[in-house]
C-alpha positions in Angstrom: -28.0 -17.0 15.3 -24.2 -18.0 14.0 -22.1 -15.6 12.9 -19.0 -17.0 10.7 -17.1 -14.4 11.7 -14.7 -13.0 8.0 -17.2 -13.3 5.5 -19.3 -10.9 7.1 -22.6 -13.5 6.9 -25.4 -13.9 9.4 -27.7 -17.1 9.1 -30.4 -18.0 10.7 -31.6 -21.7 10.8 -35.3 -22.4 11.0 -37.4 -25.4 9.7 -34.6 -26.8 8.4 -33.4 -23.8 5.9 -31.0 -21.3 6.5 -31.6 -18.0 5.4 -29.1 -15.3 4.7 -29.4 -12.5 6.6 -26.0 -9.9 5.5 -23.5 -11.3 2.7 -19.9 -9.5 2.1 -20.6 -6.3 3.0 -17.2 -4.7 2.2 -15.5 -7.7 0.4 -12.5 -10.6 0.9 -9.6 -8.6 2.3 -6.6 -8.2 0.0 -4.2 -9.1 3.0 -5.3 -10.8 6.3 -2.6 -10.1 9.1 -2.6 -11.7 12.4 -0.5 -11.7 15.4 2.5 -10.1 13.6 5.6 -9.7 15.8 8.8 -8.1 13.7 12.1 -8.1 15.4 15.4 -6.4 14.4 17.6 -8.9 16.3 16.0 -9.1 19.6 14.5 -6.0 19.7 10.7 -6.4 19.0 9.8 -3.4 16.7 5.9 -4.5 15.7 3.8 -6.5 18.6 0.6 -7.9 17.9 -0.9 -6.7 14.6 -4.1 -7.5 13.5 -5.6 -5.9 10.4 -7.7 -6.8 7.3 -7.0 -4.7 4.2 -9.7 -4.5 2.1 -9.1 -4.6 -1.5 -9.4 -1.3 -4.2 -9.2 1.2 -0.8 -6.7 3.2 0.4 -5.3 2.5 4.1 -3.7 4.9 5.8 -0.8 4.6 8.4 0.2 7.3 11.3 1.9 7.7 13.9 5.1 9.5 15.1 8.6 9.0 14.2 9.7 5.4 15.3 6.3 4.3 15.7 7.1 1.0 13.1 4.8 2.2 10.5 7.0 1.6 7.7 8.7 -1.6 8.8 4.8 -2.5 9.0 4.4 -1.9 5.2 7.6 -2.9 4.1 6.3 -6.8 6.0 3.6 -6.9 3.3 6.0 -7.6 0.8 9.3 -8.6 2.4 11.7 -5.5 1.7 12.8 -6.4 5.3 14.1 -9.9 4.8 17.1 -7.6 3.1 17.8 -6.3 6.6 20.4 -8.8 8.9 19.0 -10.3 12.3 15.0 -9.2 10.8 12.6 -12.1 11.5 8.9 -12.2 11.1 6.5 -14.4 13.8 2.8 -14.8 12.8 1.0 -14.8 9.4 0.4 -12.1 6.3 -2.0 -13.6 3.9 -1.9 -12.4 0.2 -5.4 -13.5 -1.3 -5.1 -16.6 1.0 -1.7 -17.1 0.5 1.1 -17.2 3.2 3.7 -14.7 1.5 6.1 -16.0 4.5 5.5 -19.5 3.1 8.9 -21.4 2.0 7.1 -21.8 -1.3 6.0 -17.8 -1.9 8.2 -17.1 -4.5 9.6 -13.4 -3.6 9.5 -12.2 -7.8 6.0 -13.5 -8.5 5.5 -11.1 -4.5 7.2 -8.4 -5.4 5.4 -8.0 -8.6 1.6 -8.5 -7.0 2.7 -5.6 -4.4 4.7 -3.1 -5.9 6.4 -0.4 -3.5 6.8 3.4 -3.9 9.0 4.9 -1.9 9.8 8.5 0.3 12.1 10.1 -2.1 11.6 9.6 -6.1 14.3 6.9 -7.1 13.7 6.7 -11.5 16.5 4.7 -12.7 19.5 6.3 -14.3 18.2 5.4 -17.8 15.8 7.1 -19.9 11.4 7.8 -19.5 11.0 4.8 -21.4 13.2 2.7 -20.2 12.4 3.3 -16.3 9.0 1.9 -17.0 9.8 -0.9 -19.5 12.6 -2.0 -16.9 9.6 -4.4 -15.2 8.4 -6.0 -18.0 11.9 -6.6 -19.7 12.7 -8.2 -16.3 10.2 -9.9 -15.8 9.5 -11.3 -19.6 6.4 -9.4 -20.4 7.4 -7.4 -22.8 6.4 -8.6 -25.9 7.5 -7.0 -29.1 8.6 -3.3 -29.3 4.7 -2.1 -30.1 3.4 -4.1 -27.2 5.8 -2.9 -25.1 5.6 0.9 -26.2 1.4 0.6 -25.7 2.5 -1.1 -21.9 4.9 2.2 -21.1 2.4 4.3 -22.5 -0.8 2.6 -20.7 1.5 3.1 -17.2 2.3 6.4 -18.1 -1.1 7.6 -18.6 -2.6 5.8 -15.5 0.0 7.7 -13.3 -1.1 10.8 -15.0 2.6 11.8 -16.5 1.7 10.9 -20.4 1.3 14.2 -21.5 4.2 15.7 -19.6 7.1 13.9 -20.7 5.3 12.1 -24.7 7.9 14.2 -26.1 10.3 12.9 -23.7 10.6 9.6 -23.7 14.5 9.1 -24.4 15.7 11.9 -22.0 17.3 10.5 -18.8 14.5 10.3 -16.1 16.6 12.7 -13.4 16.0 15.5 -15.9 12.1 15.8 -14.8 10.9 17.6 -11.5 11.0 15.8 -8.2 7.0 15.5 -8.9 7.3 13.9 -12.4 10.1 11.1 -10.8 7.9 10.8 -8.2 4.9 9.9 -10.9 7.6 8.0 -13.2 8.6 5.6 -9.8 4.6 4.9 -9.9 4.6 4.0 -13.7 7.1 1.7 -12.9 5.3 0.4 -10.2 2.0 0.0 -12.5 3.8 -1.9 -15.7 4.0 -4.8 -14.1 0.2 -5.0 -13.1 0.6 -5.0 -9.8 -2.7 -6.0 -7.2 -1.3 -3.7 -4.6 0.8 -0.6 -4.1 2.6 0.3 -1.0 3.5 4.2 -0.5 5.9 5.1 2.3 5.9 8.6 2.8 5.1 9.3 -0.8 5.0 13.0 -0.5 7.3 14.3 2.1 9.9 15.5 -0.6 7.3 17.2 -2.8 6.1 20.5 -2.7 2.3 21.2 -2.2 1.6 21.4 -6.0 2.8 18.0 -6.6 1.8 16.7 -3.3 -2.0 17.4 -4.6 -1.5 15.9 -7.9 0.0 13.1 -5.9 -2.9 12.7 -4.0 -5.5 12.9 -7.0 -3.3 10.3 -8.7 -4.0 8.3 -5.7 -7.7 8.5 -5.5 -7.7 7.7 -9.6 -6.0 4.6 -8.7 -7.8 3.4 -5.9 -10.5 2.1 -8.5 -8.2 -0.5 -9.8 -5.8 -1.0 -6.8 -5.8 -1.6 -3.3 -3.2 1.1 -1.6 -1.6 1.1 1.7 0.2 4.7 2.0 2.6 5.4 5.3 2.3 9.1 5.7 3.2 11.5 8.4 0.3 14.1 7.6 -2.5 13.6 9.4 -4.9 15.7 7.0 -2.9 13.7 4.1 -4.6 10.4 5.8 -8.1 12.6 6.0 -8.2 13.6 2.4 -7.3 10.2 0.6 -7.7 7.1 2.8 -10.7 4.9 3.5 -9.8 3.3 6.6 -6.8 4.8 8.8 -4.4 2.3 11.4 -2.7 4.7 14.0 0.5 3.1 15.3 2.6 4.1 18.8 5.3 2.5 20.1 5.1 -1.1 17.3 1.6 -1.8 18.3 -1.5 -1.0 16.5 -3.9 1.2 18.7 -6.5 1.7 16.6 -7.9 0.9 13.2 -11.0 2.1 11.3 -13.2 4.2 8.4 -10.7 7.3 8.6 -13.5 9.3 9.3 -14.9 8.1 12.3 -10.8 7.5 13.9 -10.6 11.6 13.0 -14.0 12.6 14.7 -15.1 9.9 17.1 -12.2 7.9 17.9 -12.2 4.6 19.6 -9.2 5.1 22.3 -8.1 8.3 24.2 -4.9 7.9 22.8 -5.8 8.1 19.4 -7.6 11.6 20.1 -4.8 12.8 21.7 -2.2 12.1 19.1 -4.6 13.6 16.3 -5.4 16.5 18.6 -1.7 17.3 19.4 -1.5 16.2 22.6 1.0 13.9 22.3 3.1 12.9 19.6 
């Protein structure tokens, strides 16, 4: 029997045939990491990653303070090459591609993995123009109808349309810290992004908008893969498919966020969702 390892197939070979056994059981990965080292100078912050992230799921980071979660996520779409003395040693596929390649071009990056961050940041412009920014920008506009459907689509698929229709020219820091928080993720969805990266998308809201938050998430899992940093451990529970614990830059354990939360692979593990450390 031969197992080819990624795709997830078993063949068999006999009298000359082969016959298919199991074929893609969960899918192609949206990102393929391997043997990630990050270093701020000479300090290694992330040794030894290794994870597939599997497309339309949510994947869930924790860990304590420190731990390197977000410099993690901020790798899959190179917010750290903005930090002096950062430098990245092994491979992040994209679909296939290299995103550390000479030839990845960081726009057409950017705009496949958008990036929501801890504390809402809307431009200092109006509802409308926070979520047309993208598309102006990047030359997808189109004429002022297309462009109005576009802000309107995003809009409703971060579930703000009917909160701030009759808002549209007001400056975006007049809304609540929820409803910037939900604009920051329109923005994020006008440009049609593949992936969205979350770090710590909650941890200024209160626990009305932290739910609505969280159901946005799971409505958007169906047409995105999401990787979400979070410090709450029952956060991770509630939304995530699969669940990566990090301690000390290195990757301790990854799998279906239930079975890391009841039957956990590594002592560790238990013990930081327990309480025991961490």
């Amino acid at each position: 029997m031969l197992f080819l390892g990624d795709d997830l197939r078993w063949q068999m070979r006999k009298t000359g045939e082969w016959y298919i056994i199991l074929v893609m059981v969960e899918g192609q990965p949206a990102f393929r990491i391997r043997d990630l080292d990050f270093y701020y100078g000479t300090s290694l912050a992330l040794s030894q990653i290794e994870m597939d992230i599997l497309p339309r799921r949510v994947t869930a980071l924790i860990g304590p303070s420190g731990c390197g979660k977000s410099t993690f996520l901020r790798c899959l779409n190179r917010m750290n090459d903005t930090i002096p003395g950062a430098r990245v040693e092994g491979t992040v596929l994209l679909e296939g591609m290299d995103i550390y390649s000479e030839e990845m071009d960081l726009a057409v990056l950017r705009q496949k993995v958008g990036m929501v961050f801890q504390k809402p940041n809307p431009f200092p412009k109006s509802v409308f123009d926070n979520v047309a920014y993208g598309p102006r920008v990047l030359g997808r506009a189109g004429d002022k109808g297309e462009l109005s459907e576009r802000v309107e689509k995003s809009l409703r698929r971060a579930a703000l349309w009917e909160g701030v229709k009759d808002k549209l020219n007001e400056n975006a820091f007049s809304l609540s810290l929820g409803q910037q928080q939900r604009l920051c993720i329109a923005r994020v969805l006008a440009v049609e992004p593949e992936v969205i990266l979350m770090d710590e998308p909650c941890s200024a809201l209160d626990p009305i908008d932290t739910r609505k938050i969280e159901e946005l998430i799971r409505e958007l899992r169906e047409r995105y893969t999401i990787v979400i940093v979070t410090h709450n451990m029952q956060q991770a529970a509630r939304v995530s498919d699969r669940t990566g614990l990090f301690w000390l830059g290195e990757l301790i354990e990854f799998n279906p966020t239930e079975q890391l939360f009841t039957n956990p692979d590594h002592d560790l593990t238990e013990s930081y969702i327990t309480g025991r450390m961490g």
